[in-house]
Structure formats: C-alpha cells, structure tokens
VOZA-74026 format. One record per residue (C-alpha): residue in three letters; x, z, y. Coordinates in steps of 0.2 Angstrom, whole numbers, plus 5000, padded with zeros to 4 digits. Layout:
N
ALAXZY...
END
This chain:
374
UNK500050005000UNK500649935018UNK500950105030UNK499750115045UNK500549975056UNK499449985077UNK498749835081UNK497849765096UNK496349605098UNK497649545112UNK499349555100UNK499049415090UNK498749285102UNK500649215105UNK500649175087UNK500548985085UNK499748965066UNK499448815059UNK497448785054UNK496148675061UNK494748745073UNK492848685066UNK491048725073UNK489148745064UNK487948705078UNK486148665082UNK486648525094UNK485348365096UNK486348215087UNK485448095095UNK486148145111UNK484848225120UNK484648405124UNK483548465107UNK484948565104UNK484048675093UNK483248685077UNK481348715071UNK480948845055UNK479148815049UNK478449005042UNK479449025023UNK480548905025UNK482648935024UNK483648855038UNK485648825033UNK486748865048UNK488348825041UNK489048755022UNK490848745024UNK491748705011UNK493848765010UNK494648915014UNK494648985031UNK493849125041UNK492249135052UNK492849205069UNK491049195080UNK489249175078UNK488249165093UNK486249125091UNK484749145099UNK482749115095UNK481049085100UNK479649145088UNK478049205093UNK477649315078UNK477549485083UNK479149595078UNK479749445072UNK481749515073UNK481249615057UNK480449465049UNK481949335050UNK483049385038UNK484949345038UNK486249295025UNK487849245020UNK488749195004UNK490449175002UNK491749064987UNK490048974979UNK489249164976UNK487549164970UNK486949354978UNK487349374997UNK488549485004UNK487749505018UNK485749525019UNK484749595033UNK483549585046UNK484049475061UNK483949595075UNK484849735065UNK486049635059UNK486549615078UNK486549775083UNK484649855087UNK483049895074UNK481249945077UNK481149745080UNK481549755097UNK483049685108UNK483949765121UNK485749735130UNK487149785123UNK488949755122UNK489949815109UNK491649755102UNK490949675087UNK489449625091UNK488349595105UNK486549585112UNK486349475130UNK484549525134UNK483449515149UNK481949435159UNK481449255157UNK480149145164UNK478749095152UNK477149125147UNK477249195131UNK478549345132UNK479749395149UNK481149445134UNK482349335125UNK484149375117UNK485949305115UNK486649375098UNK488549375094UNK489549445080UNK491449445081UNK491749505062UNK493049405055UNK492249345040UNK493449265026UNK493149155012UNK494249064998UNK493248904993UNK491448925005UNK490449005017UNK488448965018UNK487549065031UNK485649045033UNK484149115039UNK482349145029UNK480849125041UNK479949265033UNK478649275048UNK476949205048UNK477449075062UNK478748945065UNK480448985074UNK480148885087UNK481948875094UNK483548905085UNK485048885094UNK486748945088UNK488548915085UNK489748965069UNK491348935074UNK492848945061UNK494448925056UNK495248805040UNK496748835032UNK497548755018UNK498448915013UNK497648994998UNK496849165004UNK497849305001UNK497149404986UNK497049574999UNK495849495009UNK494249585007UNK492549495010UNK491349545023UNK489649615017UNK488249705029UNK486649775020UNK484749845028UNK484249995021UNK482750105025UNK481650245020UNK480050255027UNK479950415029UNK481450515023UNK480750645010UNK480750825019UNK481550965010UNK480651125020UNK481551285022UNK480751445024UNK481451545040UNK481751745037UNK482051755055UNK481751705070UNK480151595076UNK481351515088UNK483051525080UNK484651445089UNK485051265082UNK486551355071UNK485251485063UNK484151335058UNK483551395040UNK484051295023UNK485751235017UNK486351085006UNK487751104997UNK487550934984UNK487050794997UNK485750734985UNK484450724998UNK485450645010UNK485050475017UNK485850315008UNK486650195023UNK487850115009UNK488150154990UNK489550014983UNK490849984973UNK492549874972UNK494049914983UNK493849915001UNK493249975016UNK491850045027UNK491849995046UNK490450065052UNK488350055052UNK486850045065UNK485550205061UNK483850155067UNK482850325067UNK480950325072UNK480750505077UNK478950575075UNK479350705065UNK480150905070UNK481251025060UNK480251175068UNK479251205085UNK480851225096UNK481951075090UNK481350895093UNK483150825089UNK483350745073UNK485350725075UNK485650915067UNK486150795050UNK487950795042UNK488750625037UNK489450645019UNK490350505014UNK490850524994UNK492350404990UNK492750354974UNK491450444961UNK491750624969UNK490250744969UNK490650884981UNK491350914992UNK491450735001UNK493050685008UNK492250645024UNK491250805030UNK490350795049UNK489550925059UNK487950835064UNK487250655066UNK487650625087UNK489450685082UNK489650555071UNK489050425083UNK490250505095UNK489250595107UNK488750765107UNK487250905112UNK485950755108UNK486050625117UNK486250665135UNK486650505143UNK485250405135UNK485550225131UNK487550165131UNK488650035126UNK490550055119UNK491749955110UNK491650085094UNK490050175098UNK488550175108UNK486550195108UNK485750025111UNK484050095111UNK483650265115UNK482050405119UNK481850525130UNK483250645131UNK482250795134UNK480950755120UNK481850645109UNK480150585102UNK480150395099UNK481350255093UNK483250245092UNK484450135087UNK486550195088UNK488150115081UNK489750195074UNK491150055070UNK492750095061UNK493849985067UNK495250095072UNK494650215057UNK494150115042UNK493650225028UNK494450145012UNK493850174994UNK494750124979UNK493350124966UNK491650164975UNK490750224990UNK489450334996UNK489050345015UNK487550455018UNK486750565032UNK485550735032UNK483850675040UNK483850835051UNK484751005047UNK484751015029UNK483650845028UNK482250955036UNK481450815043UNK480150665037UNK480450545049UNK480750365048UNK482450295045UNK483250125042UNK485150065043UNK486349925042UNK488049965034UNK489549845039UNK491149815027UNK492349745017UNK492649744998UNK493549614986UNK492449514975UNK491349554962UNK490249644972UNK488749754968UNK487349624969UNK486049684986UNK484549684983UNK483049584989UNK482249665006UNK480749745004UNK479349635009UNK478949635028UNK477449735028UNK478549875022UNK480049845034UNK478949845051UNK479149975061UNK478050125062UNK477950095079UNK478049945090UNK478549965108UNK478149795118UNK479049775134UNK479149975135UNK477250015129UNK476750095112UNK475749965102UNK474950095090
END
C-alpha cells in the first residue's frame, strides 16, 4: 500500500498526458438549436455508449418535465466494462445533490445544483446539474436515464465529457458506484425516561450498543472506498416533548465484517456533516459539506437534505462496508429517511437493487415553490 501522498485539484494540471478529449451531448445534428432530447413516459434515453478505456471527467444536464416531483421519478444509471447491473442507480435529483424531489442552489466540490427563477408558464424553477466524479472504466461506459414519470421529459439537455486512453487501466483503479436508499419511516426503538420530563440532550433516555437499528446509507463489499453520501431526512417525528432535532444520531461505519465496536464512531448526525448544536446557520454550501435544503432552525420540523464528502478522508475497506446512522438518539425517532451513498470499489460488485417503485420513493411531503402540498 502507497503512504498518504497530499494532493491538490490544481497540481496536476502542468502534466501534459497523452489521451484524446471526447464529448456525449444532446446537440441538434441537423444544425439547428433542438439541442435537446425528448423521453416519452417509460421509455430509457442513452446519454453516452463509449466504447475504450478512459475516464468520465463531467456531466452537466438539465430537464423540463412537468410531472409533479418528477426529480424522484427520473432515475439515473451508469454501467461500466459491458456490466449487466449498474454501479450507479438513483433518483435524478439525489444523485446531484438534494431529495424530497426538490431543487435548490448549491455548489459543492463534486457536484453541483445551478437553480433559480425562469420565465414560463408552467414552473418559475429549473436546474443546471454537474457532477465532477471521476468516473473510470476499462472497455465502456453507458450512462442513461429511465423516464419513470407519468409524462414526457420534455427537454433533456446535457454534456458527458471524457477522456480516451490507449493505456490499459491500472488494476487499482476502483470503479465509481452511487446507490438511493430510503426507509420510510425509520422504525422507532422507544426508551422509557426514569428521570426527568425535560432531560438535557445528554440525559436523553436509551442506549445502543449493537447498531442494529441504525440506518443503512451503504452496505458493500469488494475493496475500496467510501467518499461520502447525501441524507435526506423528512422530520415530522420527535424523540420527546423538548427536542425537535433529529441530528442526536451516531454514524457507525463497520469495516470489514466487524460487529462492535465500529472503527468509525461519531457523536451525533450534524457532527458528522460538519456542523454542530443543529444546524444553526440553515442552508449552506461547501466544498466537503454543506445543507442544500434545510428547515427552520428553531423547529427543525420539515425537510432536509445535507452532504458529507470524503475526499480528503476516504474511508477504505478491504473486504466490506457498513456505513449507518442512529435515526435520533438511540434511533428514537420514526421519521422519514432516504440517502445516496457515493464510492469506489473494484469489480465484481454487490449487484443494487432495483428502486422501489415511485409511489413508494415520493416524498411524504412536497413543498412547491416554498408551500406544503399536503
């Protein structure tokens, strides 16, 4: 194994390489400005086929569909070397960075969402997705989209834009993988209080000591490594009369088959998303972390959605993985929780399952333009 060596997204860019520069898009071939494509309702549309070896260095898209919470209803995948399951299967707006079937603006280091007011008659809101992943493959790369809404995209615009070698891939280059999970609500474990009516967040009743409850935001296996999720948490649910907050969870990450302890530990769901005391300055956007859509910070009712990337701090597994987080202190609360896990892992992977049908992947709750649709 190669000792921790710094590196920076500037320090590579004096390095001439040989390869040749290639670009997927929706652009009009017959010249005019129809630079998009059209996705009847079931129907799968093929961004990019590449055949070679190479790596995918940006994606940038954008759409028009009319169906109502249509960003959980497009569904985004990607196969790489001539696989037959995806490495990568999840709803379109989560895989960019925000849930509940919402957009918002965000810009992180890896991804991105450009959102604001347009003119039209049929929604003031459109966003500009980008994901900056490097994603490598050996002989192929097919990425497409399934129009699982019940109308057409109306507009698909987008670029893949890649890199061709004709060096053979390296065999410790992992392959990039992103999964949607969601459970809907999280099962509460309750805990009876001896104490208190009103005890400090600390004296919250209940342990856990097996993490058996926990969340699920990955479970894999192979060799690779972790580099980060989105956790979309609809929070209707309280651990107690006094505490609205559902960020009293612990991350566990089990590595490798290990029971307990976990080798990674946290103290509490916004210290792993690199905040603390809640969420105190509502919505922000960093390189590694940040909350793209976020509640009232004095209620904390409602819907969020926050990223944690790994970039700097992969978590590496030799064998398996487990990445998991307490739905409340001690997984004391029921609400509604759904996720995308981001990594990389050499091939065979564990095969992803299908999504569940869209019914069962909408959100609870559906805020248009700011209003609760109940």
């Amino acid at each position: 194994m190669t000792f921790w060596q710094p590196t920076s997204p500037l320090a590579g860019l004096p390095r001439i390489k040989p390869g040749r520069t290639r670009r997927e898009s929706s652009w009009d071939r017959t010249g005019g400005n129809r630079d998009f494509r059209t996705v009847p309702p079931g129907d799968t549309h093929v961004l990019a086929d590449i055949t070679g070896a190479g790596v995918i260095a940006h994606i940038w898209l954008t759409t028009r569909c009319y169906s109502p919470m249509y960003l959980r209803k497009l569904v985004l995948e990607m196969f790489w070397d001539g696989e037959e399951n995806p490495s990568v299967r999840t709803p379109l707006g989560d895989f960019f960075g925000v849930g509940h079937a919402v957009s918002a603006h965000f810009v992180a280091l890896p991804i991105s969402m450009v959102t604001g007011p347009r003119r039209g008659p049929k929604g003031p809101f459109a966003a500009a997705m980008n994901s900056y992943f490097p994603m490598p493959f050996a002989t192929g790369a097919r990425v497409q989209i399934r129009n699982e809404s019940d109308q057409p995209i109306e507009n698909l615009f987008y670029y893949v834009d890649y890199e061709l070698t004709d060096e053979p891939t390296p065999d410790d280059i992992g392959r990039f993988h992103a999964q949607w999970r969601s459970e809907r609500p999280c099962q509460k474990v309750v805990h009876t209080s001896a104490g208190d009516a009103k005890p400090a967040p600390w004296d919250l009743p209940g342990t856990n000591l097996t993490g058996a409850d926990n969340y699920v935001i990955l479970e894999a296996e192979g060799t690779g490594h972790y580099v980060g999720c989105l956790l979309n948490i609809d929070n209707f649910d309280a651990s107690n009369q006094v505490y609205t907050w559902p960020g009293e969870g612990d991350d566990m990450i089990f590595i490798d088959g290990e029971q307990w302890p976990p080798s990674l530990h946290g103290t509490g769901t916004e210290d792993y998303f690199n905040a603390a005391w809640g969420f105190p300055s509502g919505a922000y956007a960093g390189p590694y972390h940040g909350i793209t859509l976020a509640s009232s910070a004095q209620e904390h009712f409602g819907l969020w959605s926050m990223y944690r990337f790994h970039i700097e701090d992969p978590v590496r597994f030799q064998r398996s993985i487990k990445v998991t987080i307490e739905h409340g202190h001690a997984n004391d609360q029921g609400n509604d929780y759904s996720s995308v896990a981001y990594w990389y892992q050499t091939h065979p992977h564990r095969p992803l399952p299908d999504l569940t049908p869209v019914e069962e992947r909408l959100p609870r709750r559906w805020p248009e333009h700011g209003l609760w649709d109940e």
